[in-house]
C-alpha positions as CSV (number, residue, x, y, z in Angstrom):
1,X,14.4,-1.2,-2.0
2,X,18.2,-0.3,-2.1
3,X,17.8,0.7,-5.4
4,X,15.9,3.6,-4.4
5,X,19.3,5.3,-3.5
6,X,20.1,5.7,-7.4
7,X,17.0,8.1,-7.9
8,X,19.1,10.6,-5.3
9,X,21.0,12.1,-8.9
10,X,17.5,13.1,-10.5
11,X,16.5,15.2,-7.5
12,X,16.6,19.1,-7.8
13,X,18.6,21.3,-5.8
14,X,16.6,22.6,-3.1
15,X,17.2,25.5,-0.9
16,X,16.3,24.9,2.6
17,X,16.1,28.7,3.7
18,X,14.4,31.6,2.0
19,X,15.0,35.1,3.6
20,X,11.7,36.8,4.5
21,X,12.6,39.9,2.4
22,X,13.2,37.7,-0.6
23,X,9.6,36.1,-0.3
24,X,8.2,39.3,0.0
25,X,9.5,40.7,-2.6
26,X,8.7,37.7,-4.8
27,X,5.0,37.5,-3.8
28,X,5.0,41.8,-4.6
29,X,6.6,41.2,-8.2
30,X,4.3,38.0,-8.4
31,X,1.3,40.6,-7.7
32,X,2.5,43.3,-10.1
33,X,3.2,41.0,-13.5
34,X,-0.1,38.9,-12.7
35,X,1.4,36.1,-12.0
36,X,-1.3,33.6,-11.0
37,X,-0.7,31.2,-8.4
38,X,-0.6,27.4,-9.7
39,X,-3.1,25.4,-7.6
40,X,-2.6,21.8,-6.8
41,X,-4.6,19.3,-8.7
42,X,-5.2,17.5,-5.5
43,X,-7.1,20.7,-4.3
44,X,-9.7,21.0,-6.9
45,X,-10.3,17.3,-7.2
46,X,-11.5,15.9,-3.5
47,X,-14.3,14.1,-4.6
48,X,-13.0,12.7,-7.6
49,X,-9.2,11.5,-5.3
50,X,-11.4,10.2,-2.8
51,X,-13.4,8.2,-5.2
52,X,-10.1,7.4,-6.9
53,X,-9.2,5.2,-3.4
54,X,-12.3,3.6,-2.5
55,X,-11.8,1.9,-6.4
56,X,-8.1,1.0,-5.3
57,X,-8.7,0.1,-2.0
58,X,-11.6,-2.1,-2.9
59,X,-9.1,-3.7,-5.4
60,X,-6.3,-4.2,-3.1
61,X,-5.2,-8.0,-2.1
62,X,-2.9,-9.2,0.8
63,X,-0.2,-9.7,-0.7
64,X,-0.2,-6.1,-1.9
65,X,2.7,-4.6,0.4
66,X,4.5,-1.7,-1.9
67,X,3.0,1.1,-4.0
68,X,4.4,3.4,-6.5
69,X,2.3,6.8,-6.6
70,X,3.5,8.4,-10.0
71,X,2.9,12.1,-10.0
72,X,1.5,12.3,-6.6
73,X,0.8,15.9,-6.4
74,X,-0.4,16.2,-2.9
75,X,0.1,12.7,-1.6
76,X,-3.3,12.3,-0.6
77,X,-3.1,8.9,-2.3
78,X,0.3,8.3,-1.3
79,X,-0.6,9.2,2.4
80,X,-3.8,7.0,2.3
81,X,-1.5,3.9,0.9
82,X,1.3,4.2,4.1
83,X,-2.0,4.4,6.7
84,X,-3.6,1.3,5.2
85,X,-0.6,-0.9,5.9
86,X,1.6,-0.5,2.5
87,X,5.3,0.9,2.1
88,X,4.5,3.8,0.3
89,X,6.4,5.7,-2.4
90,X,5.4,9.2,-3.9
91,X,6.9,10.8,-6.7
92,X,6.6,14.0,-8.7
93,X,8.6,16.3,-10.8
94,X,7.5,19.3,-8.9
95,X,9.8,19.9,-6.0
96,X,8.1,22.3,-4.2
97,X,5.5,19.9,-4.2
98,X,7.5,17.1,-2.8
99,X,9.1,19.3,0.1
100,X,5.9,20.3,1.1
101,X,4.6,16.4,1.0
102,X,7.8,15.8,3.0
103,X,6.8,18.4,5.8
104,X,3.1,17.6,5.7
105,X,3.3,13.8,6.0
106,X,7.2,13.7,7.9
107,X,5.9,11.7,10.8
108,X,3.6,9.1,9.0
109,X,5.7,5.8,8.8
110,X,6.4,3.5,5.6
111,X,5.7,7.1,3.8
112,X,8.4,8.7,1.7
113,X,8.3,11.3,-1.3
114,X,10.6,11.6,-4.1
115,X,11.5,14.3,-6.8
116,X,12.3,12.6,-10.3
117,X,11.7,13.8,-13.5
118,X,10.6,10.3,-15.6
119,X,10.8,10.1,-19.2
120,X,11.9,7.1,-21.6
121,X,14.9,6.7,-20.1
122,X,14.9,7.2,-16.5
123,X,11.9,5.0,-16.2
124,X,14.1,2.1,-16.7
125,X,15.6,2.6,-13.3
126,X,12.5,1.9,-11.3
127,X,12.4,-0.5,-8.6
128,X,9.7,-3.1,-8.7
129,X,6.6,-2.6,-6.7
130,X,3.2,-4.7,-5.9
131,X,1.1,-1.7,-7.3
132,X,1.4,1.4,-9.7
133,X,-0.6,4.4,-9.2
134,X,-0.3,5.9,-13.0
135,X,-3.2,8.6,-12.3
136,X,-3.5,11.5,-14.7
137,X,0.3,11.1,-15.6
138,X,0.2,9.0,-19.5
139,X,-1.0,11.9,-21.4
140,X,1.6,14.2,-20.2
141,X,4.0,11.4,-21.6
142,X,1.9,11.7,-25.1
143,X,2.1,15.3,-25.0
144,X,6.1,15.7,-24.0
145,X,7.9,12.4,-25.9
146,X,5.3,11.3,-28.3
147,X,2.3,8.9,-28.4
148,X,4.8,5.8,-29.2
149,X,7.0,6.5,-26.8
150,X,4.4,7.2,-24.3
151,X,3.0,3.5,-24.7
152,X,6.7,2.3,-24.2
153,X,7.2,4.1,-21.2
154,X,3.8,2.2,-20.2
155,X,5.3,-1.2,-21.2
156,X,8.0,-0.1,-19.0
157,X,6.3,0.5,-16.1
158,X,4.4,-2.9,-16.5
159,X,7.1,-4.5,-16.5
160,X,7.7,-3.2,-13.3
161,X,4.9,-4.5,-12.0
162,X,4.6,-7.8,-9.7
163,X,0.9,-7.6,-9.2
164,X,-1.4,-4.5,-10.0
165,X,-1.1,-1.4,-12.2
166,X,-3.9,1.2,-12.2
167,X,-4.2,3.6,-15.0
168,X,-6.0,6.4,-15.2
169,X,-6.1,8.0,-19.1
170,X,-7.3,11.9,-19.7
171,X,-11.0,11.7,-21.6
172,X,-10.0,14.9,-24.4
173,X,-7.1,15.2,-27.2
174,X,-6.6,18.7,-26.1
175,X,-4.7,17.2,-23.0
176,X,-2.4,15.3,-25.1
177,X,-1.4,18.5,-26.8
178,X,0.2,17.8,-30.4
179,X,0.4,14.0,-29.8
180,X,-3.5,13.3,-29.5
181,X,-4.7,9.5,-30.1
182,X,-7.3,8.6,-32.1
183,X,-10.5,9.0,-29.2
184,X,-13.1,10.6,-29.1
185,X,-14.1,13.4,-26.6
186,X,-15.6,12.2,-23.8
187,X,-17.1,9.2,-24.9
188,X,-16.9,6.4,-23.1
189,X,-16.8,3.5,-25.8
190,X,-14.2,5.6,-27.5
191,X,-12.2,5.9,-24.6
192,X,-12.4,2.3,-23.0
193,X,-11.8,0.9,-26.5
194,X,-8.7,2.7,-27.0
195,X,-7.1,2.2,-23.8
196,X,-7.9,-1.8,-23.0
197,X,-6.3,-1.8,-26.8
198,X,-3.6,0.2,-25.9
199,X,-2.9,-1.7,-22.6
200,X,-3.9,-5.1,-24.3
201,X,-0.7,-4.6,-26.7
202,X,2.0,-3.6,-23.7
203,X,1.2,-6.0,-20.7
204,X,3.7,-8.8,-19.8
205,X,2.7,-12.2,-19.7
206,X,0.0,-13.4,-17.4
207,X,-1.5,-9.8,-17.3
208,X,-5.3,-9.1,-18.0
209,X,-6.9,-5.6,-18.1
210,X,-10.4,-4.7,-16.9
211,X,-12.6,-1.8,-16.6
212,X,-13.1,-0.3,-13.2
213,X,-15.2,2.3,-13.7
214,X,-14.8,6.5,-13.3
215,X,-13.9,8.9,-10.9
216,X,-15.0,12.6,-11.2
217,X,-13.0,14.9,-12.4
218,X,-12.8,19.1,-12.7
219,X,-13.3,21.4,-15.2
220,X,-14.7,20.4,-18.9
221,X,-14.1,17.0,-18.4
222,X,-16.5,15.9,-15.8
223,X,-15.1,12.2,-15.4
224,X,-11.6,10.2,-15.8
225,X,-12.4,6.1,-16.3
226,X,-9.6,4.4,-14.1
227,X,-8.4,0.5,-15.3
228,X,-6.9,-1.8,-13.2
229,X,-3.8,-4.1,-15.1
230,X,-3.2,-7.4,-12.7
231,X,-1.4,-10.7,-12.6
């Protein structure tokens, strides 16, 4: 896990220390322009997160004993991962995020929580792990580098892969902005179709995917289907 050091480069600043006046002055100007407050996904998603780790746990094998949480958000995952035995490793572009995650979960052992801003290239610099969490993450690939490159950031991540990958796609084209596949909205063939296709063309030899089922999810798109990649 040496190789973890190298992500240290991708890591924002962070400032440590905030003067008191400076937050209060930032929450008043945050009041005046109507500046809403962004609300972790985590938060509005309990049900559908803790549904999310009965399927992984259920799908979990001995010789499981790293995980990768991509876009961990709150580290509820991440968190549940380190208690059930495995060295856990959470990342997320948001900072403030991640230095909350840091605080929140600092005494937990095997837990740690990383800020790195993946894309095509700095994928390539992952470590290998036993499991992948890709939750909720592919489609903001989609929307940000393109539908291609999104797929090769997949094969990517499979390839970093010793045992289990578990993917999670968004169920709309709306959430893959300008980059949308060819899916239907929420509909279920549509959608299991595409992605075993999808995943079918950018496994690594001795892969196979399957179907695990579907977790709830918030707003107009009342359920995400989760699949399970595995050696």
């Amino acid at each position: 896990m040496k190789k973890l050091n190298a992500f240290s480069k991708w890591q924002s600043p962070v400032f440590e220390e905030k003067k008191p006046l400076f937050k209060r002055i930032k929450k008043k100007a945050k009041q005046i322009l109507g500046v809403k407050r962004r609300i972790p996904y985590q938060t509005e998603r309990n049900e559908g997160t803790d549904k999310r780790w009965e399927i992984i746990s259920d799908n979990l094998k001995p010789g499981d004993r790293s995980i990768l949480d991509l876009g961990c958000n709150l580290g509820v995952l991440t968190h549940r991962a380190a208690e059930s035995g495995l060295l856990a490793i959470g990342i997320d572009v948001d900072n403030s995020i991640i230095q909350k995650d840091r605080s929140r979960y600092r005494k937990i052992p095997n837990l740690s929580f990383l800020c790195i801003d993946l894309n095509p290239d700095t994928i390539k610099f992952l470590p290998e792990f036993d499991v992948i969490l890709c939750l909720s993450v592919h489609h903001y690939w989609a929307r940000y580098y393109g539908l291609d490159k999104s797929w090769e950031m997949m094969a990517t991540l499979l390839s970093k892969t010793r045992n289990r990958l578990f993917f999670e796609p968004a169920g709309q084209k709306k959430k893959y902005g300008q980059n949308a596949p060819d899916i239907i909205d929420l509909d279920r063939n549509s959608l299991i179709q595409y992605s075993t296709r999808c995943l079918n063309a950018v496994v690594t030899k001795g892969q196979s995917v399957r179907h695990l089922g579907e977790t709830p999810c918030i707003g107009r798109e009342p359920f995400r289907l989760i699949f399970l990649v595995e050696r």
